[in-house]
C-alpha positions as a Python dict, from the first residue, in 0.01 Angstrom:
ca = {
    (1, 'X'): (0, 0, 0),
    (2, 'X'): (-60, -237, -309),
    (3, 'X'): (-254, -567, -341),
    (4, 'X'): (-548, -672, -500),
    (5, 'X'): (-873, -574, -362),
    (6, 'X'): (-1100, -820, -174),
    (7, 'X'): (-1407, -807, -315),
    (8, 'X'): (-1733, -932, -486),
    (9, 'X'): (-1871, -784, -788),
    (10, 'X'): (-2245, -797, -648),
    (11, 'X'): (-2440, -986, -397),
    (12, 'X'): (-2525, -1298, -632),
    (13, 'X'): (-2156, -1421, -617),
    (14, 'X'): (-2251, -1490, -218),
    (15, 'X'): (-2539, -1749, -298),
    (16, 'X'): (-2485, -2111, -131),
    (17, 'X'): (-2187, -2237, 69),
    (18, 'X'): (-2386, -2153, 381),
    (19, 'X'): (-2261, -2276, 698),
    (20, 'X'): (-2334, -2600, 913),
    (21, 'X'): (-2399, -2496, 1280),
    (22, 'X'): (-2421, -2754, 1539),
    (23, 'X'): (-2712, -2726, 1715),
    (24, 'X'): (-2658, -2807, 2116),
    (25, 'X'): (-2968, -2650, 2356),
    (26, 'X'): (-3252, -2720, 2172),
    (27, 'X'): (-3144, -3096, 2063),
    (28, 'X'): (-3036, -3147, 2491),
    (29, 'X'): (-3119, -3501, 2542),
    (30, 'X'): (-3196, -3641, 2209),
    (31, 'X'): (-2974, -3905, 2038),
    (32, 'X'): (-2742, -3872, 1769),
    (33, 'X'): (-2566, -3512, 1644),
    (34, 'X'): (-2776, -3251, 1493),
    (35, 'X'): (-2679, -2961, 1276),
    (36, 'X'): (-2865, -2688, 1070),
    (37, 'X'): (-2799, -2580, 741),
    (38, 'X'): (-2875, -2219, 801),
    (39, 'X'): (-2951, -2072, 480),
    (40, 'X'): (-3040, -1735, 611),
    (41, 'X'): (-2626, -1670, 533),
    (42, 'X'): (-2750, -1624, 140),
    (43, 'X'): (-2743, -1252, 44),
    (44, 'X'): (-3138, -1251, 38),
    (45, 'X'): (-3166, -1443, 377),
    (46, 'X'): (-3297, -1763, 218),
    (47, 'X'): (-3258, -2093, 40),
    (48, 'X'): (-3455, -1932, -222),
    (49, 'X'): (-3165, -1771, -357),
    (50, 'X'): (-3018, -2061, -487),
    (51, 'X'): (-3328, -2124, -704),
    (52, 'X'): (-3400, -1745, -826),
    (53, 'X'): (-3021, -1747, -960),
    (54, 'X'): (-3042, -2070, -1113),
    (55, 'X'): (-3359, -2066, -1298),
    (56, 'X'): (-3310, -1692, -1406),
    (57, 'X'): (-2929, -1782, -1553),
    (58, 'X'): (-3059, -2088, -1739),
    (59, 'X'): (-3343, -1903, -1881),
    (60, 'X'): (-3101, -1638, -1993),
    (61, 'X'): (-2903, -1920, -2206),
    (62, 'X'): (-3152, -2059, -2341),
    (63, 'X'): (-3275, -1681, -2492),
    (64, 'X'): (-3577, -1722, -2307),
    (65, 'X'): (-3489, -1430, -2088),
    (66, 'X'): (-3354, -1061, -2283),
    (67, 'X'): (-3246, -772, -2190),
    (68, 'X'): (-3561, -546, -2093),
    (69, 'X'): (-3787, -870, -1995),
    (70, 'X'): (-4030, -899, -1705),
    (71, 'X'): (-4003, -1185, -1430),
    (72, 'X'): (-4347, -1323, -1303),
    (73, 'X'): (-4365, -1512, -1007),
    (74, 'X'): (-4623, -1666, -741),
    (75, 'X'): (-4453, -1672, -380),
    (76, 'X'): (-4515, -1687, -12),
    (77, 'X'): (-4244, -1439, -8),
    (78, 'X'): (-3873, -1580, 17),
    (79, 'X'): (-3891, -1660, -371),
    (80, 'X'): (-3987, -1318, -454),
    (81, 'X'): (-3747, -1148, -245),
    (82, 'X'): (-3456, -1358, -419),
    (83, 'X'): (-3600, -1299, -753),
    (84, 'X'): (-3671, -936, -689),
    (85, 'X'): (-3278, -927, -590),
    (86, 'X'): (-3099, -1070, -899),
    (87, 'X'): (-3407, -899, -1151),
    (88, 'X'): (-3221, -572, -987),
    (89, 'X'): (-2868, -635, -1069),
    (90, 'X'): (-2943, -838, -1366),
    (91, 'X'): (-3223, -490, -1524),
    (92, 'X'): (-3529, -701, -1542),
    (93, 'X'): (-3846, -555, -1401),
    (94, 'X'): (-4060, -799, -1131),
    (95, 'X'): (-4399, -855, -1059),
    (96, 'X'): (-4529, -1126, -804),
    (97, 'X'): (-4840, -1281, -686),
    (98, 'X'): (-4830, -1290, -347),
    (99, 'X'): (-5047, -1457, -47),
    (100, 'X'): (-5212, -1261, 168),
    (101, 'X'): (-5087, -1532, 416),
    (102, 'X'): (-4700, -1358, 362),
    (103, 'X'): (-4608, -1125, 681),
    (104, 'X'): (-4627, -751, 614),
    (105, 'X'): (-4277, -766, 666),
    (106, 'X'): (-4250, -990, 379),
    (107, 'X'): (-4482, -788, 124),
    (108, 'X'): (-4289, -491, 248),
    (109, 'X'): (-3939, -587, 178),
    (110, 'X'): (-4046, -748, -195),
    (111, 'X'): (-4202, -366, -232),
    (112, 'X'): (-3848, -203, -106),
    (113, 'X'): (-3673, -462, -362),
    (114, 'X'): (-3864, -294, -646),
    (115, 'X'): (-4068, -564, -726),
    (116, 'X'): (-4472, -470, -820),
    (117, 'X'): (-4679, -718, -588),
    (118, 'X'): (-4998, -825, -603),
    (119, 'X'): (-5167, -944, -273),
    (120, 'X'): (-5428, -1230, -355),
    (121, 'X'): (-5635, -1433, -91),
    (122, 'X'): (-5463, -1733, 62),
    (123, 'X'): (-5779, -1914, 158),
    (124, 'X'): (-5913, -1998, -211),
    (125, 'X'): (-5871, -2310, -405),
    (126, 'X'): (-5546, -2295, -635),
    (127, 'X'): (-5786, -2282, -939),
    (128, 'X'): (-5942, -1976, -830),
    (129, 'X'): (-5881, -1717, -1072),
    (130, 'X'): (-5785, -1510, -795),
    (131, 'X'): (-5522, -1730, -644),
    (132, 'X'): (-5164, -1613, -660),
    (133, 'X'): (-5128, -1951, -906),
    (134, 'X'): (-5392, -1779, -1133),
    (135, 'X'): (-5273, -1408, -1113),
    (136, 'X'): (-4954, -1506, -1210),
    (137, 'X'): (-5055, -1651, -1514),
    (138, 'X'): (-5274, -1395, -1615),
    (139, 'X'): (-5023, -1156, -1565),
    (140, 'X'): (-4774, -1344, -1776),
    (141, 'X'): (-5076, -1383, -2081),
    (142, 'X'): (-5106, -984, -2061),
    (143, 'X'): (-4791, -878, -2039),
    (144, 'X'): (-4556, -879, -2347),
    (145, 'X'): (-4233, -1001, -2289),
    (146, 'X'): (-4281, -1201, -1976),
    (147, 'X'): (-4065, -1482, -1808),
    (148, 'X'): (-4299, -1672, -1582),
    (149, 'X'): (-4088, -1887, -1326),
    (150, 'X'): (-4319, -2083, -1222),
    (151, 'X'): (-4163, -2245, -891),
    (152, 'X'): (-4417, -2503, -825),
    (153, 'X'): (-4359, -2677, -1177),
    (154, 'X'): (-4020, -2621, -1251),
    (155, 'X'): (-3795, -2895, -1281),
    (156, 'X'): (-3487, -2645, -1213),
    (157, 'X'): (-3606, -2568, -839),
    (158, 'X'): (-3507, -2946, -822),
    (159, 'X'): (-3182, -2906, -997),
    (160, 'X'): (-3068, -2573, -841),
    (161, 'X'): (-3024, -2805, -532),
    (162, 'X'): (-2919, -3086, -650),
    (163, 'X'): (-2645, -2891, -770),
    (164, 'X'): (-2605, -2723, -476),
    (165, 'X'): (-2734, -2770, -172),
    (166, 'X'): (-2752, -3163, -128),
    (167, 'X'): (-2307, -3193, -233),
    (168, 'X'): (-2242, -2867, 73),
    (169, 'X'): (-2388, -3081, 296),
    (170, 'X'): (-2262, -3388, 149),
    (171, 'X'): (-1902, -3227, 179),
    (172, 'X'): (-1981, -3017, 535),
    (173, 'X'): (-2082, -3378, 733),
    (174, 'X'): (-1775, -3548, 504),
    (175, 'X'): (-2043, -3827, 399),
    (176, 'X'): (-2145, -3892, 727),
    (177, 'X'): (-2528, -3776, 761),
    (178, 'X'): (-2779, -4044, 839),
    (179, 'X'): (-3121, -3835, 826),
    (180, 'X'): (-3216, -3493, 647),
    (181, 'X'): (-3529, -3324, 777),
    (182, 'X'): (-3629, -3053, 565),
    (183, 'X'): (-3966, -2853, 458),
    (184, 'X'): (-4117, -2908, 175),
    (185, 'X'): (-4370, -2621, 31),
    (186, 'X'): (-4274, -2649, -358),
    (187, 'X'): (-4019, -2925, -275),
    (188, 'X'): (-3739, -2821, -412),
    (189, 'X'): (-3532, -2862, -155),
    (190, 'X'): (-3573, -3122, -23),
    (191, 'X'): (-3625, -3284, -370),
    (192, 'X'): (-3308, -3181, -498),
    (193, 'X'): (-3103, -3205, -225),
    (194, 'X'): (-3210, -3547, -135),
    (195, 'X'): (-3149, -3679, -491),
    (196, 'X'): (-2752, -3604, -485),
    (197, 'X'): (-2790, -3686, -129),
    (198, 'X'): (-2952, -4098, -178),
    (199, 'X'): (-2672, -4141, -482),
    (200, 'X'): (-2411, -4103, -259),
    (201, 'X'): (-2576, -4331, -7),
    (202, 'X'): (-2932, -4460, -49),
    (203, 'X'): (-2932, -4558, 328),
    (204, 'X'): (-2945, -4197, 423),
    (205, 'X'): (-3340, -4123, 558),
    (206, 'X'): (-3504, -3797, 388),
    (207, 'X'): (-3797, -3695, 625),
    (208, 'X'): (-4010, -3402, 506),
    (209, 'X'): (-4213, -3157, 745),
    (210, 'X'): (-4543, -3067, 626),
    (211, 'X'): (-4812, -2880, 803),
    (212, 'X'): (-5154, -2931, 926),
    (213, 'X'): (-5410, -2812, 644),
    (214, 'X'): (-5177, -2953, 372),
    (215, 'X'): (-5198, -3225, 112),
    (216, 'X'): (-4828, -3356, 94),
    (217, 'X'): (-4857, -3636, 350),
    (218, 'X'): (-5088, -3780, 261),
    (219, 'X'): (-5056, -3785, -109),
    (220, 'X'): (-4691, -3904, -11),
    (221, 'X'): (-4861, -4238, 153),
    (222, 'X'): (-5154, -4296, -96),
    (223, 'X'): (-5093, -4110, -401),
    (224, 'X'): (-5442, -3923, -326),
    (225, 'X'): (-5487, -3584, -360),
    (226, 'X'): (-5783, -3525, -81),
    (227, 'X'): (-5921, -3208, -73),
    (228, 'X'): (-6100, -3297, 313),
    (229, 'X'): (-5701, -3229, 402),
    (230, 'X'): (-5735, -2867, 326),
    (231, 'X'): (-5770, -2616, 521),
    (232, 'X'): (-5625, -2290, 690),
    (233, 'X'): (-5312, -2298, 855),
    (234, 'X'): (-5044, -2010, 966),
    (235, 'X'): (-4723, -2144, 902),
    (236, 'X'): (-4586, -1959, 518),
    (237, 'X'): (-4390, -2156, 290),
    (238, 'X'): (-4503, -2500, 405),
    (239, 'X'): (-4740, -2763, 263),
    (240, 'X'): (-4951, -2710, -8),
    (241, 'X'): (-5322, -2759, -121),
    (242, 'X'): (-5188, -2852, -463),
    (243, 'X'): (-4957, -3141, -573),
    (244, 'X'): (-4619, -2967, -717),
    (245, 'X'): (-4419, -3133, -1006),
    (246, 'X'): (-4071, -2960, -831),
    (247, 'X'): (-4186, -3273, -580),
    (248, 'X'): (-4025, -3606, -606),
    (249, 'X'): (-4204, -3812, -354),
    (250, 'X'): (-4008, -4072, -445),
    (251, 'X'): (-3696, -3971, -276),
    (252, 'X'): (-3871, -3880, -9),
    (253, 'X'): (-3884, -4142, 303),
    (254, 'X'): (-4160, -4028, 513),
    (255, 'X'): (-4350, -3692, 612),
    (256, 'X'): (-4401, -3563, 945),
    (257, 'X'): (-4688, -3311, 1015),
    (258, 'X'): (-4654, -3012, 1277),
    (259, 'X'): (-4913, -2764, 1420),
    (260, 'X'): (-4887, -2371, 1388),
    (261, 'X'): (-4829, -2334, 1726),
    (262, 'X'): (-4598, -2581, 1815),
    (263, 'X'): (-4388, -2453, 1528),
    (264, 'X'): (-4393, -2065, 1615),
    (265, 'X'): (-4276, -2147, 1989),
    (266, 'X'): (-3999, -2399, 1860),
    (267, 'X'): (-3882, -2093, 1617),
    (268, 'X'): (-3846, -1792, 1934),
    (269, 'X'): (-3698, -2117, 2124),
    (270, 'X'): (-3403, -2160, 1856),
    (271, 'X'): (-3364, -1802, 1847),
    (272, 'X'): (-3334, -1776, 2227),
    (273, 'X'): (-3096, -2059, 2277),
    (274, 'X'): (-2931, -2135, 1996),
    (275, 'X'): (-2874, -1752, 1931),
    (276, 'X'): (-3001, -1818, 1552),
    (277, 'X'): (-3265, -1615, 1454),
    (278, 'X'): (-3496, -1800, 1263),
    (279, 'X'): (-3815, -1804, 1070),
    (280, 'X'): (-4153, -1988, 1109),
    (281, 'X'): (-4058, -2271, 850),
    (282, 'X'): (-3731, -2347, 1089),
    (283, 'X'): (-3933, -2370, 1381),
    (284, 'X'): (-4145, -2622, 1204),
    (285, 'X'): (-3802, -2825, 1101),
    (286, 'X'): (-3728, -2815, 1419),
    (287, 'X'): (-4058, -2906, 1617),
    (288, 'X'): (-4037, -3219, 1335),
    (289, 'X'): (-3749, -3339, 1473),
    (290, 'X'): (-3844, -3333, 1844),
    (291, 'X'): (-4160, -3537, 1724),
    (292, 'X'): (-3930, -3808, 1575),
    (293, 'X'): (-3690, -3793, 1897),
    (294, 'X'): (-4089, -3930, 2047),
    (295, 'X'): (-4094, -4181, 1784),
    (296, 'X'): (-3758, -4329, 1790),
    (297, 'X'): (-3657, -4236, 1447),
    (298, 'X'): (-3292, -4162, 1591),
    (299, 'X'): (-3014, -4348, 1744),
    (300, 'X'): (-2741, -4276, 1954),
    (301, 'X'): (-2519, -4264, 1589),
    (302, 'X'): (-2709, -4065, 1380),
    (303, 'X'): (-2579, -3759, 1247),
    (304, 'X'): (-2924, -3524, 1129),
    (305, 'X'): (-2885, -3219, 901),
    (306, 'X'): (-3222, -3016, 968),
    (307, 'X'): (-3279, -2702, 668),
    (308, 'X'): (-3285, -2406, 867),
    (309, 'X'): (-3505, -2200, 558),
    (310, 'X'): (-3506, -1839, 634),
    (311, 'X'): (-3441, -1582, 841),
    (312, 'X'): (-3669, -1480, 1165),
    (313, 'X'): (-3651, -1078, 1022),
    (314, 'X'): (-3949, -1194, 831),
    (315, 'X'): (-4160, -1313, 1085),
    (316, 'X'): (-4173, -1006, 1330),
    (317, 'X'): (-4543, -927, 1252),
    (318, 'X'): (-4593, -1268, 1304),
    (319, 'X'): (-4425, -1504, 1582),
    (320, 'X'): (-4206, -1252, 1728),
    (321, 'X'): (-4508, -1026, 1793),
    (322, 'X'): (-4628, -1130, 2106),
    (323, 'X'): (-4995, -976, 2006),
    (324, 'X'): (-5013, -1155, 1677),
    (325, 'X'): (-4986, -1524, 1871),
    (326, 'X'): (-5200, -1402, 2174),
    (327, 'X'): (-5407, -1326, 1897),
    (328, 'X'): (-5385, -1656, 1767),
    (329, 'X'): (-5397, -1859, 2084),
    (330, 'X'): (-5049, -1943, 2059),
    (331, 'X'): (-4963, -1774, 2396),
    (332, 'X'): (-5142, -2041, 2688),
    (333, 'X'): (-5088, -2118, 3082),
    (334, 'X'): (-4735, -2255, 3014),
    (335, 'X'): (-4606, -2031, 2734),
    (336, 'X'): (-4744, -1650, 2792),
    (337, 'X'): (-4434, -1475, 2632),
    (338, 'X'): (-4356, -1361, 2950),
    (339, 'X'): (-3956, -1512, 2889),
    (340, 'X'): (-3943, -1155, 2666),
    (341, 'X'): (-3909, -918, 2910),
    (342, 'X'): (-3903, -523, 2840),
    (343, 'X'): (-3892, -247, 3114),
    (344, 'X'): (-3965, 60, 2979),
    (345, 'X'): (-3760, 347, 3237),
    (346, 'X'): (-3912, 680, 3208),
}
C-alpha cells in the first residue's frame, strides 16, 4: 500500500473546531432552537485549551517564554490541566495554585499531567497571602525563570476566543444565533467570544451565568464591587469574589445567577438525556437557560448557542457521586438519585 499517513503531530493541533450539538430533551417545550458548543471535544476536555495554547505561543514570540522555563498558574482546574498539557509537549516544567474547591479528580489528573500543585483554601479573600491568586505570585517572585499566566488579568484569554471560539460559532449557526449563554469565571469566554460575536451583529444578546456567592452580577449592574455578595458556593469555575480584567462587562447584556443545586441536577440531567456527559459549569449554562425560558427572554425564532465548558469526568467526586450531594443536600423528596440504579448480583 502507499499514501500519505493520516495523522497529527501531537494533541495541540486538535484544539478548537469543536462541534455544535443540537440539544432536543432537555430544551422540550421551550421556544426557539438551542445548541451547545461542547468544548469537552478539545484534547484536554475543555475550552481552556484554547487559552493555554494561545497565551503560551504568544509568550514564546515575544521571548518571554525559553526553552527550560517554568509556567505558573492559579486555576480551578481546567486551566491547569490545558497548561500542564502543552508545558509537556512544548518541555516546560508547571506549577499551579490550585483551590481546594477543585474535585480530587481534578487535582489528580493536573498531578498525572506532571504538573507540581499546590492546594490553597478556597474560602479566603483573594488578598490572602494564601489564596491561589497569592501563591501564584509568590511562586513566580521565587522562582527564576518563571512565566506567570495569569488568567484572570490577561488580555489574551479574551483574544484566544475572539479568535476562536466566537467566528466557529459564528460559521457553525451560518450567522444566525440570536442569544449566547455562557459562564463567566475569568470571562474569557464569554468576553472574547461575544466581541467577534456583537461585530458581526450587535443585535445578538450575550447572557452570562454567574453563581450564587459571586460578585459578577452585580458589579455588571452597578459597577460595585460588594463584598456582602461573597460567600461559599460549590459550583468550580464560576463567578468570582474578585473583579477580572479578562472581563468586558461591556459586551455583556445581562447576568443570570443559578444555585449549586439546581446546577448539579441540570448537569446528571444533560448527561442522562442528551447522552453528553458534562461538567458542573454546563449544568449551570444550562439551568440559566431554563430560568430565562421563565422569564421570557426567548421567542419562538431564536436560535441560542449555550457553552457547554468541560467534561463531566471531572466531576465524579462531586455531582456524579451520589454521597457527595446527599452530603450536600442536593439529593431531596423529588430528586433522591434513585434514577441511577445499580444491582449488584453476587
Amino acid at each position: 500500500m502507499s499514501g500519505k499517513i493520516q495523522a497529527y503531530n501531537n494533541v495541540l493541533e486538535l484544539i478548537g473546531e469543536t462541534p455544535l450539538i443540537k440539544l432536543s430533551k432537555t430544551v422540550k417545550g421551550f421556544p426557539g432552537d438551542y445548541y451547545a458548543k461542547v468544548e469537552s471535544f478539545n484534547p484536554g476536555h475543555s475550552s481552556k485549551d484554547r487559552i493555554a495554547l494561545h497565551i503560551i505561543e504568544q509568550a514564546e514570540k515575544k521571548g518571554i517564554l525559553k526553552p527550560g522555563d517554568t509556567i505558573i498558574e492559579t486555576t480551578s482546574g481546567n486551566t491547569g490541566f490545558s497548561i500542564a498539557m502543552v508545558s509537556r509537549i512544548k518541555g516546560y516544567d508547571c506549577i499551579l495554585a490550585v483551590s481546594s474547591k477543585s474535585s480530587a479528580d481534578k487535582i489528580d489528573m493536573l498531578k498525572s499531567m506532571g504538573a507540581k500543585v499546590y492546594v490553597c483554601p478556597a474560602h479566603v479573600s483573594a488578598d490572602d497571602p494564601r489564596s491561589y491568586y497569592e501563591v501564584a505570585k509568590r511562586l513566580h517572585e521565587e522562582i527564576k525563570d518563571s512565566f506567570y499566566i495569569n488568567q484572570y488579568f490577561n488580555e489574551l484569554n479574551i483574544e484566544a476566543h475572539y479568535l476562536s471560539t466566537g467566528p466557529e460559532i459564528w460559521k457553525q449557526t451560518a450567522g444566525q444565533i440570536t442569544h449566547l449563554v455562557a459562564c463567566s469565571g475569568t470571562g474569557g469566554t464569554i468576553s472574547g467570544t461575544a466581541k467577534y460575536l456583537k461585530e458581526q451583529n450587535p443585535a445578538i444578546k450575550i447572557l452570562g451565568v454567574d453563581a450564587y456567592g459571586s460578585v459578577l452580577k452585580k458589579y455588571h449592574e452597578t459597577q460595585e464591587f460588594d463584598k456582602n455578595e461573597i460567600y461559599p458556593y460549590q459550583i468550580e469555575g464560576l463567578g468570582k469574589n474578585l473583579i477580572p480584567s479578562a472581563t468586558d462587562f461591556d459586551v455583556i447584556d445581562s447576568f443570570t445567577k443559578v444555585k449549586d443545586e439546581d446546577a448539579a441536577h441540570m448537569a446528571r440531567k444533560i448527561s442522562q438525556t442528551e447522552g453528553l456527559f458534562v461538567g458542573y459549569t454546563s449544568g449551570a449554562a444550562m439551568q440559566a437557560v431554563k430560568q430565562l425560558v421563565k422569564e421570557k427572554e426567548f421567542g419562538e425564532d431564536a436560535v441560542v448557542v449555550v457553552i457547554f465548558p468541560d467534561h463531566g469526568s471531572r466531576y465524579m467526586s462531586k455531582i456524579y457521586n451520589d454521597q457527595w450531594m446527599q452530603d450536600q443536600g442536593f439529593f431531596d423528596s423529588v430528586s433522591t438519585g434513585a434514577e441511577q440504579h445499580i444491582e449488584y448480583i453476587k
